[in-house]
Each structure stands twice: as structure tokens, then as C-alpha cells.
N, CA, C and O atoms as a GROMACS GRO file, in nm:
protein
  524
    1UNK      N    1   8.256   5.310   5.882
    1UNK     CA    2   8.149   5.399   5.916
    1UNK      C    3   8.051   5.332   6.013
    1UNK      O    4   7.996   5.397   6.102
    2UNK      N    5   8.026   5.175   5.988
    2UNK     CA    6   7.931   5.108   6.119
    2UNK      C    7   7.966   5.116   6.259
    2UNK      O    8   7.896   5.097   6.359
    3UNK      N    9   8.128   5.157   6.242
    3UNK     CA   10   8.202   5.118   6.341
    3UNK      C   11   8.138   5.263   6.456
    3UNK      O   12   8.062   5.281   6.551
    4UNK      N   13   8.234   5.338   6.363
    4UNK     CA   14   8.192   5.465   6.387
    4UNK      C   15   7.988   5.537   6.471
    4UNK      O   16   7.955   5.612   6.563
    5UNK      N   17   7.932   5.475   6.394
    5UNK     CA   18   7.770   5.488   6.418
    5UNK      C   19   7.763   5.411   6.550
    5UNK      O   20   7.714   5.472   6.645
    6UNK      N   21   7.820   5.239   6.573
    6UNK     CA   22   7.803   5.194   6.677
    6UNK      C   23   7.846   5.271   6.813
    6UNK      O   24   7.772   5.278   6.911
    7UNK      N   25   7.983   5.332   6.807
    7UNK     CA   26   8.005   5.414   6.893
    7UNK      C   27   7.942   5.520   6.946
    7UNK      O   28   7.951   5.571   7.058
    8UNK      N   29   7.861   5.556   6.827
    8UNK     CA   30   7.811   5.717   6.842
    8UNK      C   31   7.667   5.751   6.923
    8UNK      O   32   7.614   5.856   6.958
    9UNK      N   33   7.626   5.593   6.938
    9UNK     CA   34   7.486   5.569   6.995
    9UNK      C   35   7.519   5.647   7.141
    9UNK      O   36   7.497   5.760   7.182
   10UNK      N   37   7.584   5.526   7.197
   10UNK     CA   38   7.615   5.502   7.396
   10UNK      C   39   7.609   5.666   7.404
   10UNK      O   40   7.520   5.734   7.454
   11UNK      N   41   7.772   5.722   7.318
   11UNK     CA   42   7.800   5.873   7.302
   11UNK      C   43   7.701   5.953   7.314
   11UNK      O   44   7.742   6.043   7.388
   12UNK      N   45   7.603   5.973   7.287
   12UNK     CA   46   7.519   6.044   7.272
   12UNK      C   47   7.383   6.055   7.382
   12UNK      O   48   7.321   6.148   7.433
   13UNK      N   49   7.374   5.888   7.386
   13UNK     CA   50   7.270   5.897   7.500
   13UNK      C   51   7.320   5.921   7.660
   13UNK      O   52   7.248   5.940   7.758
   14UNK      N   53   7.503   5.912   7.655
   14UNK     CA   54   7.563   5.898   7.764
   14UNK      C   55   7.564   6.067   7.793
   14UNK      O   56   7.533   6.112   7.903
   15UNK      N   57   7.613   6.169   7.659
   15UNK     CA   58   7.635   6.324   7.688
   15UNK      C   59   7.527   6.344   7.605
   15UNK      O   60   7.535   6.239   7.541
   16UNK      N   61   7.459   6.385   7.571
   16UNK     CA   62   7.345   6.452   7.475
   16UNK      C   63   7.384   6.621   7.487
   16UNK      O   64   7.364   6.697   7.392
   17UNK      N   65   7.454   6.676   7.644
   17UNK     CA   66   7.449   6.814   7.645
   17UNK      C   67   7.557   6.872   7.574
   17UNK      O   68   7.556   6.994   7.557
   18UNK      N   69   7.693   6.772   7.508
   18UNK     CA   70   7.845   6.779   7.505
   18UNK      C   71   7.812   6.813   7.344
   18UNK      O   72   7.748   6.752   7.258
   19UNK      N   73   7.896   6.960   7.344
   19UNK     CA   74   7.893   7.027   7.222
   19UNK      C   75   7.954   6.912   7.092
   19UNK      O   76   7.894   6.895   6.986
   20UNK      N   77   8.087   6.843   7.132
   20UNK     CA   78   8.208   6.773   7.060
   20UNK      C   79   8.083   6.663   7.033
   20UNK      O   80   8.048   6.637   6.918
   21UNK      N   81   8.037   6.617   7.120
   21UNK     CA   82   7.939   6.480   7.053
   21UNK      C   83   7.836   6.530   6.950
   21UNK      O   84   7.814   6.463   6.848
   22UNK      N   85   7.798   6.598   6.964
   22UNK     CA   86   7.679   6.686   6.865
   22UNK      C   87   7.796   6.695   6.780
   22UNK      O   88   7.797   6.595   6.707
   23UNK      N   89   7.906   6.778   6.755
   23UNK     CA   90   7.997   6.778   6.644
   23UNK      C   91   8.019   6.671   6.566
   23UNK      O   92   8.030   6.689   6.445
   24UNK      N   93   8.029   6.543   6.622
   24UNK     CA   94   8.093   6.414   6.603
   24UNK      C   95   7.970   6.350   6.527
   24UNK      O   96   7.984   6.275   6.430
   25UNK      N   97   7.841   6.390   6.586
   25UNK     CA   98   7.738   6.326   6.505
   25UNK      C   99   7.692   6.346   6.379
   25UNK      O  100   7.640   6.264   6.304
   26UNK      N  101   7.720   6.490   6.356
   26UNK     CA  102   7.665   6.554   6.245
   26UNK      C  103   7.799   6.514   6.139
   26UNK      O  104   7.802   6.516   6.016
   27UNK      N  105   7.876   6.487   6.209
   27UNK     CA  106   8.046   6.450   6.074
   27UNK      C  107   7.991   6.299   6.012
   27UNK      O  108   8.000   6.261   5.895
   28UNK      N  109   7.924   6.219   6.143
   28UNK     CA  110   7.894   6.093   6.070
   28UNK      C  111   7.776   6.071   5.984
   28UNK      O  112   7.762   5.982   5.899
   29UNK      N  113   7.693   6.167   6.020
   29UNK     CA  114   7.605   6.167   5.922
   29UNK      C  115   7.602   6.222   5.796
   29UNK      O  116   7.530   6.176   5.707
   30UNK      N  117   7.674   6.321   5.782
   30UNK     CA  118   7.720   6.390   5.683
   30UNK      C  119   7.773   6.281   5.572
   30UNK      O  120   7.742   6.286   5.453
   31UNK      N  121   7.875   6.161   5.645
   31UNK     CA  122   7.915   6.092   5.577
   31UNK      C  123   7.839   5.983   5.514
   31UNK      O  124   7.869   5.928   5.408
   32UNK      N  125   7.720   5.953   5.602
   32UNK     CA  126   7.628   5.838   5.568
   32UNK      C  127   7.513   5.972   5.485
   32UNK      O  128   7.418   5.925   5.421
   33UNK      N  129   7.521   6.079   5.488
   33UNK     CA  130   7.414   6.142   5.362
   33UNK      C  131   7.288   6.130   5.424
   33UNK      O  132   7.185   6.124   5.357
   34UNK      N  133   7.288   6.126   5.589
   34UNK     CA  134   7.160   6.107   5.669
   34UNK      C  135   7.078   6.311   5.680
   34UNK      O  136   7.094   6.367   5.789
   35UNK      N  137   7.047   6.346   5.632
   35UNK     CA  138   6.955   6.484   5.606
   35UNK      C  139   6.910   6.519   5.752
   35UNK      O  140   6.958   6.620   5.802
   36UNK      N  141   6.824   6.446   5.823
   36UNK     CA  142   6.759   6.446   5.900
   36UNK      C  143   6.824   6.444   6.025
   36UNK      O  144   6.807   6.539   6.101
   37UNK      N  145   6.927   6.313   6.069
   37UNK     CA  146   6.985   6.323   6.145
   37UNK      C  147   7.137   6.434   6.181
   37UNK      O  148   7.201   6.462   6.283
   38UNK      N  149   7.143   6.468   6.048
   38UNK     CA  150   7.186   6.609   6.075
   38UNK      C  151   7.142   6.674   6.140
   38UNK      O  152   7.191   6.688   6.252
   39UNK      N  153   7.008   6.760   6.092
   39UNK     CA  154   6.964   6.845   6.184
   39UNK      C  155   6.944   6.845   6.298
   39UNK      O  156   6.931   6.941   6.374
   40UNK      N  157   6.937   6.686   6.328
   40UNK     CA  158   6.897   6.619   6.486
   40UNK      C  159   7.001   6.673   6.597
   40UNK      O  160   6.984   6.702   6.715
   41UNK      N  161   7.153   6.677   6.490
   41UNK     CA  162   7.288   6.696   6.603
   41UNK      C  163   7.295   6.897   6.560
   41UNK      O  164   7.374   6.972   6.617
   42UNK      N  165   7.244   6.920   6.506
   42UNK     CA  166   7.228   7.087   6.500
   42UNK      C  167   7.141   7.104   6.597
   42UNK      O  168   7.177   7.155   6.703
   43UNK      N  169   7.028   7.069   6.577
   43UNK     CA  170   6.928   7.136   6.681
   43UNK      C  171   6.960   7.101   6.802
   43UNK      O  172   6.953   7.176   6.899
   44UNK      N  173   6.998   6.984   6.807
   44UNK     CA  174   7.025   6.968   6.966
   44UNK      C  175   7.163   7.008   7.031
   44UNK      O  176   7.185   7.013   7.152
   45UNK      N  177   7.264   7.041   6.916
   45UNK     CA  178   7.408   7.142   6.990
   45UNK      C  179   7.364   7.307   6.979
   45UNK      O  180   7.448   7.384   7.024
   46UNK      N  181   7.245   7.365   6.925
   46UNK     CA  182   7.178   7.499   6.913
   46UNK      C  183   7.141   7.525   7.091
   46UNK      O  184   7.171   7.619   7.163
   47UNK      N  185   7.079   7.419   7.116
   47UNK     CA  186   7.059   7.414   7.252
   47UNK      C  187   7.137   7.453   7.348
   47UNK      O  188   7.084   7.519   7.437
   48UNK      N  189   7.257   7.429   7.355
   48UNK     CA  190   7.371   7.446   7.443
   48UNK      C  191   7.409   7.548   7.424
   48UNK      O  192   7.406   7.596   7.311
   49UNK      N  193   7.464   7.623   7.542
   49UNK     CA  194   7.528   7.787   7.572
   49UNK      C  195   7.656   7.790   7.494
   49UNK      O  196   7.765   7.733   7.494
   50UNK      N  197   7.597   7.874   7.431
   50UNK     CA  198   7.743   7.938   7.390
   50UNK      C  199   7.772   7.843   7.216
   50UNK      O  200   7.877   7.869   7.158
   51UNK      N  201   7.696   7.762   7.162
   51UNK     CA  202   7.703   7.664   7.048
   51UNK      C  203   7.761   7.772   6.950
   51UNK      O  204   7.861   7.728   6.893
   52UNK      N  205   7.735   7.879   6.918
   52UNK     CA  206   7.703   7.944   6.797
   52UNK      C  207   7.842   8.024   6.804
   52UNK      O  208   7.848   8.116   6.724
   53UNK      N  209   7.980   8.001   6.906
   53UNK     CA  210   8.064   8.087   6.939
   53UNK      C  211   8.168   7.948   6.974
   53UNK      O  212   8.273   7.961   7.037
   54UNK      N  213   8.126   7.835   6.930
   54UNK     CA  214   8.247   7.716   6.910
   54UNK      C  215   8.278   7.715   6.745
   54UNK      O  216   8.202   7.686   6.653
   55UNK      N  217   8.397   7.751   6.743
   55UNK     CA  218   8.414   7.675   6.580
   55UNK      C  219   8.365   7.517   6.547
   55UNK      O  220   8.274   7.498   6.466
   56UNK      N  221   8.409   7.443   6.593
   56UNK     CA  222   8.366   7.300   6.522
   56UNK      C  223   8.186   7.316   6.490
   56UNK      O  224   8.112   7.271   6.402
   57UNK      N  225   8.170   7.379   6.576
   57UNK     CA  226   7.995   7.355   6.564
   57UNK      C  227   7.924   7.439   6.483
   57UNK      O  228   7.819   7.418   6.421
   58UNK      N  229   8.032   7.590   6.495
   58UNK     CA  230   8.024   7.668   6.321
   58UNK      C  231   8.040   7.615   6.242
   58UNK      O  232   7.943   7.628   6.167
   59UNK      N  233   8.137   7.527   6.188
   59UNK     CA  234   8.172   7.515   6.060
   59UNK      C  235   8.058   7.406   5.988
   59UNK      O  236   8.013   7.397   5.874
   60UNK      N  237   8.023   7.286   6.183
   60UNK     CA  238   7.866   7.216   6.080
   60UNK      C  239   7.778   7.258   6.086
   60UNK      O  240   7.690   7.190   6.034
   61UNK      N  241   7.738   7.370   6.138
   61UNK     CA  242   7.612   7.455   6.131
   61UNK      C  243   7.608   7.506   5.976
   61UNK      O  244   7.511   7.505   5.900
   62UNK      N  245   7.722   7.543   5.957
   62UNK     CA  246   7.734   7.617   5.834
   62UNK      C  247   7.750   7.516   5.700
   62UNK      O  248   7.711   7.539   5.586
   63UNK      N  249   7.830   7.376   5.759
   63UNK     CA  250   7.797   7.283   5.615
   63UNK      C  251   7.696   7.247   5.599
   63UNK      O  252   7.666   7.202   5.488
   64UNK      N  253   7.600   7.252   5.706
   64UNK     CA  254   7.434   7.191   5.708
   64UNK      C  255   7.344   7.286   5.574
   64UNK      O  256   7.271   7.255   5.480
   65UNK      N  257   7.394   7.404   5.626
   65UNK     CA  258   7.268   7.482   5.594
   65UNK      C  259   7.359   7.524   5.404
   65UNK      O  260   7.332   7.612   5.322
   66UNK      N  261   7.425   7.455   5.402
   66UNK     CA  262   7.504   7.482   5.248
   66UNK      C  263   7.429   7.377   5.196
   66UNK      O  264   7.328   7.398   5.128
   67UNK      N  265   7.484   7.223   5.231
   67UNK     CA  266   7.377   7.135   5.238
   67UNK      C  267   7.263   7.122   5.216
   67UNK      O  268   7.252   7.025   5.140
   68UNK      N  269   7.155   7.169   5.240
   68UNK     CA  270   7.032   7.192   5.297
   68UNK      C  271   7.001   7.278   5.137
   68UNK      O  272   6.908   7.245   5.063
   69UNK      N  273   7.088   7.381   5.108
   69UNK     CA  274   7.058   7.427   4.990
   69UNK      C  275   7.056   7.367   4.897
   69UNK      O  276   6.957   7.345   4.828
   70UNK      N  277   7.184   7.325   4.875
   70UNK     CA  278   7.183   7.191   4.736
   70UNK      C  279   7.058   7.072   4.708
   70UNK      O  280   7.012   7.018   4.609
   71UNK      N  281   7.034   7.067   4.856
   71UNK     CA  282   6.974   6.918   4.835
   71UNK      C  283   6.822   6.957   4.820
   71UNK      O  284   6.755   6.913   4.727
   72UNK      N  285   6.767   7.052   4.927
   72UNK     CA  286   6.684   7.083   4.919
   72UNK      C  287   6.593   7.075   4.779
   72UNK      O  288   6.492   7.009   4.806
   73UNK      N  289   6.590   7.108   4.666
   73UNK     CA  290   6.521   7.111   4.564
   73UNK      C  291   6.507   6.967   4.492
   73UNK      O  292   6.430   6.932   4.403
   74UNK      N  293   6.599   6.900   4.555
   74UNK     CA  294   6.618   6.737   4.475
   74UNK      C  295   6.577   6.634   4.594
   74UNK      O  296   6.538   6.520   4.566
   75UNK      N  297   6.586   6.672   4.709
   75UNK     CA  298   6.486   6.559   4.841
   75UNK      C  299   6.297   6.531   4.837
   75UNK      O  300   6.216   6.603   4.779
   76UNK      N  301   6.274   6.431   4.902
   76UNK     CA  302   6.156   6.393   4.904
   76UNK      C  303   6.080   6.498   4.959
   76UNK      O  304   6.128   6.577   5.041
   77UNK      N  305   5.963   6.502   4.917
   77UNK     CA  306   5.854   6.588   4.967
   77UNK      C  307   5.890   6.578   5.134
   77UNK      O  308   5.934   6.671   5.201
   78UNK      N  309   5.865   6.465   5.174
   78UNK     CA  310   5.844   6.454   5.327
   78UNK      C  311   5.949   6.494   5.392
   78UNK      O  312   5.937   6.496   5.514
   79UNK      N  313   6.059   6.528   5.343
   79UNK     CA  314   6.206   6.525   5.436
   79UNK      C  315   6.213   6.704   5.434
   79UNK      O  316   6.262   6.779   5.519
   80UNK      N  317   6.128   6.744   5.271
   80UNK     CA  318   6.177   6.848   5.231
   80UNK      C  319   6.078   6.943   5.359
   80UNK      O  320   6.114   7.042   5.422
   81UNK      N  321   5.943   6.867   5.364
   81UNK     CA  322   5.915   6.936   5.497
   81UNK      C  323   5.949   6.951   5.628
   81UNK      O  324   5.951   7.060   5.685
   82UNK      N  325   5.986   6.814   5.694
   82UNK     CA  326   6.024   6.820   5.802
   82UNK      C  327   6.128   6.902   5.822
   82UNK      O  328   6.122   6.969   5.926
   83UNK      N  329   6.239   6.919   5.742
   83UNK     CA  330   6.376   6.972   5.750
   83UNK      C  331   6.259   7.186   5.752
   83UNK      O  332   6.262   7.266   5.845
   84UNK      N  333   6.222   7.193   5.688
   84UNK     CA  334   6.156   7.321   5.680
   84UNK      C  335   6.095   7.380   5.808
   84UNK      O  336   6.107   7.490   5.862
   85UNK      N  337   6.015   7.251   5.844
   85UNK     CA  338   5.957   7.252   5.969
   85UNK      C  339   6.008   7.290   6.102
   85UNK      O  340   5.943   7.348   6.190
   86UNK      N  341   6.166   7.240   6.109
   86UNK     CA  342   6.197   7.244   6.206
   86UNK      C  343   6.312   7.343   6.205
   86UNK      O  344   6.370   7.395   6.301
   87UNK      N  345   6.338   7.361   6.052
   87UNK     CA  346   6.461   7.478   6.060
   87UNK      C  347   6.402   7.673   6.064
   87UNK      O  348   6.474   7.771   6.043
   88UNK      N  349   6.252   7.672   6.098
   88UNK     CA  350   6.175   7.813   6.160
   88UNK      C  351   6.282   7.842   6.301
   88UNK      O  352   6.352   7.940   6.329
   89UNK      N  353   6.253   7.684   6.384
   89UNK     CA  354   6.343   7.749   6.481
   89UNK      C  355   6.502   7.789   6.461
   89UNK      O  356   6.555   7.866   6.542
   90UNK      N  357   6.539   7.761   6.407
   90UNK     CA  358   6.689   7.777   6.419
   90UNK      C  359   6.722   7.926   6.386
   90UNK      O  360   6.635   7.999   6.337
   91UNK      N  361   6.821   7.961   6.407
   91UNK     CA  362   6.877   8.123   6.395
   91UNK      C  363   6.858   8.186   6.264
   91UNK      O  364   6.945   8.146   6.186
   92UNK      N  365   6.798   8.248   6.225
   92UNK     CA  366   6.705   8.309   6.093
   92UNK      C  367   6.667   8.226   6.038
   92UNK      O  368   6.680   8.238   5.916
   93UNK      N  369   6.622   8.140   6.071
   93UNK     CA  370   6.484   8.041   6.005
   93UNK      C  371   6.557   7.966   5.904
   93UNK      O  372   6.669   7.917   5.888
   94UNK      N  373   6.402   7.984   5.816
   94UNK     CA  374   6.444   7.906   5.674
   94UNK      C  375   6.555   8.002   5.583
   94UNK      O  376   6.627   7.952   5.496
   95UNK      N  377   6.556   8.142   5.617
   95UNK     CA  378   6.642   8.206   5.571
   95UNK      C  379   6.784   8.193   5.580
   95UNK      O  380   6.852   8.226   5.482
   96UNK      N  381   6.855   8.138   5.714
   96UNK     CA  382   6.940   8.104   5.694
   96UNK      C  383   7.071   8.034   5.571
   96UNK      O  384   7.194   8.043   5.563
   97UNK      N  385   6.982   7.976   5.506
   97UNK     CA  386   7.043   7.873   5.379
   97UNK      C  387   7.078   7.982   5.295
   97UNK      O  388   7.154   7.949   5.204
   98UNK      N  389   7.049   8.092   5.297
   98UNK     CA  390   7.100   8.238   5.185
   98UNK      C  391   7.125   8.316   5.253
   98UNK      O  392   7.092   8.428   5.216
   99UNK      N  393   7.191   8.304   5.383
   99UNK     CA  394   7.255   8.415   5.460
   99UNK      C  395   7.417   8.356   5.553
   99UNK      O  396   7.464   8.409   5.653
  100UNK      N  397   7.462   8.253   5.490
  100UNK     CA  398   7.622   8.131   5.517
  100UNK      C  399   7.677   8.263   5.540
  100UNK      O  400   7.683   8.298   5.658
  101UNK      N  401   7.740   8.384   5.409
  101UNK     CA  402   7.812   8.474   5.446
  101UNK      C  403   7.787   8.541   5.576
  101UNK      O  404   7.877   8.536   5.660
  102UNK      N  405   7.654   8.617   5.609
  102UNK     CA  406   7.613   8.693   5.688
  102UNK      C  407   7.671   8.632   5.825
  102UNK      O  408   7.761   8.687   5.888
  103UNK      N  409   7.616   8.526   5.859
  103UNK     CA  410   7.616   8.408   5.973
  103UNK      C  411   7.771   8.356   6.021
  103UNK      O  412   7.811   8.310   6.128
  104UNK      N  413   7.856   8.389   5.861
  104UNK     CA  414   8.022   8.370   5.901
  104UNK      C  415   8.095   8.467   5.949
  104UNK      O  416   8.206   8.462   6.001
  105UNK      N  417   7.995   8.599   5.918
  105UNK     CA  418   8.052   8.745   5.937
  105UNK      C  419   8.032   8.789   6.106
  105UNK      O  420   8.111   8.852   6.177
  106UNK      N  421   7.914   8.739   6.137
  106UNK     CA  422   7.868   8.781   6.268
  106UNK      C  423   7.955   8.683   6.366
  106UNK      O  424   7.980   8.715   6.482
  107UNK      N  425   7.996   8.564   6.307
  107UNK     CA  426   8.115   8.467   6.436
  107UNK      C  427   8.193   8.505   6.418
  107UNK      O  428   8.260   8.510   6.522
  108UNK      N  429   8.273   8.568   6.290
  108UNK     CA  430   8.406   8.630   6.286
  108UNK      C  431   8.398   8.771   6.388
  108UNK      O  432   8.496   8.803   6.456
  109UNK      N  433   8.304   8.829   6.390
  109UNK     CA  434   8.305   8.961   6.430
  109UNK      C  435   8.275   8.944   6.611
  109UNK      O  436   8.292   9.034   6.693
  110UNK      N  437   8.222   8.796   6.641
  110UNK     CA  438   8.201   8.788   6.790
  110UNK      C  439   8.358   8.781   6.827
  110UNK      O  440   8.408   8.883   6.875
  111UNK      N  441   8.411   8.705   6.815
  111UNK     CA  442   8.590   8.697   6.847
  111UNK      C  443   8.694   8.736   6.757
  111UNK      O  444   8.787   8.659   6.734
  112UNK      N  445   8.687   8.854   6.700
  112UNK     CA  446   8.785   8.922   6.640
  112UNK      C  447   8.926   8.832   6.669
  112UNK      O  448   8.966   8.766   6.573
  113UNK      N  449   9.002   8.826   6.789
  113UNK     CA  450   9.147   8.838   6.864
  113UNK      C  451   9.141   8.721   6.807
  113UNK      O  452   9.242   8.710   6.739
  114UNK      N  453   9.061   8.604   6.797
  114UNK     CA  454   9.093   8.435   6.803
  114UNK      C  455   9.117   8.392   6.697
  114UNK      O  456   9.052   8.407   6.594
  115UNK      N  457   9.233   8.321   6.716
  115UNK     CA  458   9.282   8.257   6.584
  115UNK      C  459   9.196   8.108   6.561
  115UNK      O  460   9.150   8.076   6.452
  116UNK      N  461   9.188   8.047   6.651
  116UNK     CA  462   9.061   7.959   6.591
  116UNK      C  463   8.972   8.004   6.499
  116UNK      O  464   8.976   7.957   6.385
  117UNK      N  465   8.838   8.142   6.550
  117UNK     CA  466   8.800   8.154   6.485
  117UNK      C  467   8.802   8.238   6.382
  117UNK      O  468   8.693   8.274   6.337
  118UNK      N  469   8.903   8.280   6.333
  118UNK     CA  470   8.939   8.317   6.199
  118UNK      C  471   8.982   8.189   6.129
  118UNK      O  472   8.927   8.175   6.020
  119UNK      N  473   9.043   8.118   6.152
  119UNK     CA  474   9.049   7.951   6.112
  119UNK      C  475   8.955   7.955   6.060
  119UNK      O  476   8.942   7.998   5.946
  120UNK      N  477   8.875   7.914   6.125
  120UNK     CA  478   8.740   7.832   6.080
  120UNK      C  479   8.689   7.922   5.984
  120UNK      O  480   8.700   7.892   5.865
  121UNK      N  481   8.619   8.061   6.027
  121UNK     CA  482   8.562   8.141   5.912
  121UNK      C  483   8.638   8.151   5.807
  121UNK      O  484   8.577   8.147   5.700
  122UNK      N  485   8.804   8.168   5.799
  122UNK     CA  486   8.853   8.204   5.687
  122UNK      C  487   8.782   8.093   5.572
  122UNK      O  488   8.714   8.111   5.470
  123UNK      N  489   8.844   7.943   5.659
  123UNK     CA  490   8.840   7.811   5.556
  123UNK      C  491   8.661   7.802   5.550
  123UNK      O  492   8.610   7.718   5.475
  124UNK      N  493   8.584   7.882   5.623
  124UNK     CA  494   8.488   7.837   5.553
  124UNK      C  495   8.430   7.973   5.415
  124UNK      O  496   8.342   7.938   5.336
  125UNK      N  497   8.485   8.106   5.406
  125UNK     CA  498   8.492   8.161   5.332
  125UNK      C  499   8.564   8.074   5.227
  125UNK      O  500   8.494   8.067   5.125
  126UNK      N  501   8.658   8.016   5.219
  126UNK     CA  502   8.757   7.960   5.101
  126UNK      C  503   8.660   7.873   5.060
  126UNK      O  504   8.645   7.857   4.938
  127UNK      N  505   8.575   7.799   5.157
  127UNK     CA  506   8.452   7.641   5.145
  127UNK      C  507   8.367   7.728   5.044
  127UNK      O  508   8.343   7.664   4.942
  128UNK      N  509   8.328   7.823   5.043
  128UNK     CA  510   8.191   7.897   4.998
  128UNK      C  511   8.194   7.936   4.832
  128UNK      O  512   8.107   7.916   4.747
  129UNK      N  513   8.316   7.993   4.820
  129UNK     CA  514   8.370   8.054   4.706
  129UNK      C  515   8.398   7.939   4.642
  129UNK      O  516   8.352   7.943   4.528
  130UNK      N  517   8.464   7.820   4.669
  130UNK     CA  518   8.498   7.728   4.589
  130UNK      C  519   8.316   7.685   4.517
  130UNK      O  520   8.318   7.647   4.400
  131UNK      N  521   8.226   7.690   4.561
  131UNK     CA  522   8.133   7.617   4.549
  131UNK      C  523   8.056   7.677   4.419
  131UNK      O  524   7.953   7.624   4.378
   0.00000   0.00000   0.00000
């Protein structure tokens, strides 16, 4: 995982605009249990055209804000704000974290024909229900 993080620096300051690096960041943090720097690689792949109509960047948009639920009630005051703070901007706010279905329904329904994204939404319908 150091290995991984060392790489991910250059990566990032080299593309900051590249959807796959924002993808790549939020997988490693996910793994290191970093809260914050999650949102760091959400908000900043939200930025980019068209983010919300890539699967990879659905499926961590959507583990974030699953995430974000669980943890939410058991994180530090200070994280529990900042993460609050900054998730107004994101696509239905703080509401998002109780609207995963809604948010999987509206990417399934942008590309009907694509088998990617029925991929992704299916397995993240299967992600949801298991939970």
C-alpha cells in the first residue's frame, strides 16, 4: 500500500484533470480508511465533464457516499464536519448518503444500451442489498 501511495503522489500532481487517477486515488484510500482524502479524489473527479456518466467513478462515488453513511455517526466531530461541509456541494448534498438507489437509477437510465453501465449499476445494486 506505501508502494502504491508513493506512486499516487507524481500521478496526481502530474494529471489532477484524469478521471482514472481520481479513480485510482479514492481505491487507495479507501484501502488506507483515509475519509477525507476520499472526498478529496470525489470532489476533484466531480469536476471533470462528463464524471457522473463514467462507471469506475460511479461505482466510487457511490462507495463513498455508502461509506460516509456507516461511518458518519462513529467519526470525529471535526472530520464529521468537514466531510458535511463540503459534501453541500456535491450532487444532492448531504442528502445524497440516502438517495445510492436514486443516484444508481438516474446512471442506469443515462445509458440504457451500455453494457458497462449496467455492469456497474447492476453489481452495485447486488453491493447495496447485500449490506
Amino acid at each position: 500500500m506505501e508502494e502504491a501511495t508513493k506512486f499516487l503522489q507524481p500521478l496526481l500532481t502530474a494529471s489532477p484533470p484524469n478521471l482514472e487517477s481520481q479513480c485510482l486515488a479514492f481505491q487507495i484510500y479507501e484501502k488506507k480508511d483515509k475519509l477525507l482524502l476520499m472526498l478529496r479524489a470525489i470532489k476533484t473527479g466531480l469536476k471533470i465533464p462528463g464524471s457522473l456518466d463514467n462507471p469506475s467513478f460511479h461505482e466510487c462515488f457511490l462507495k463513498f457516499l455508502l461509506i460516509v453513511k456507516e461511518k458518519l455517526p462513529v467519526i470525529s466531530e471535526t472530520v464529521r464536519v468537514v466531510i458535511e461541509k463540503i459534501m453541500v456541494d456535491l450532487p444532492h448534498g448531504l442528502d445524497a448518503v440516502d438517495k445510492c438507489a436514486d443516484l444508481n437509477k438516474e446512471f442506469l437510465a443515462r445509458k440504457p444500451a451500455s453494457i458497462l453501465h449496467r455492469f456497474y449499476g447492476t453489481a452495485f445494486i447486488n453491493e447495496d442489498t447485500s449490506n
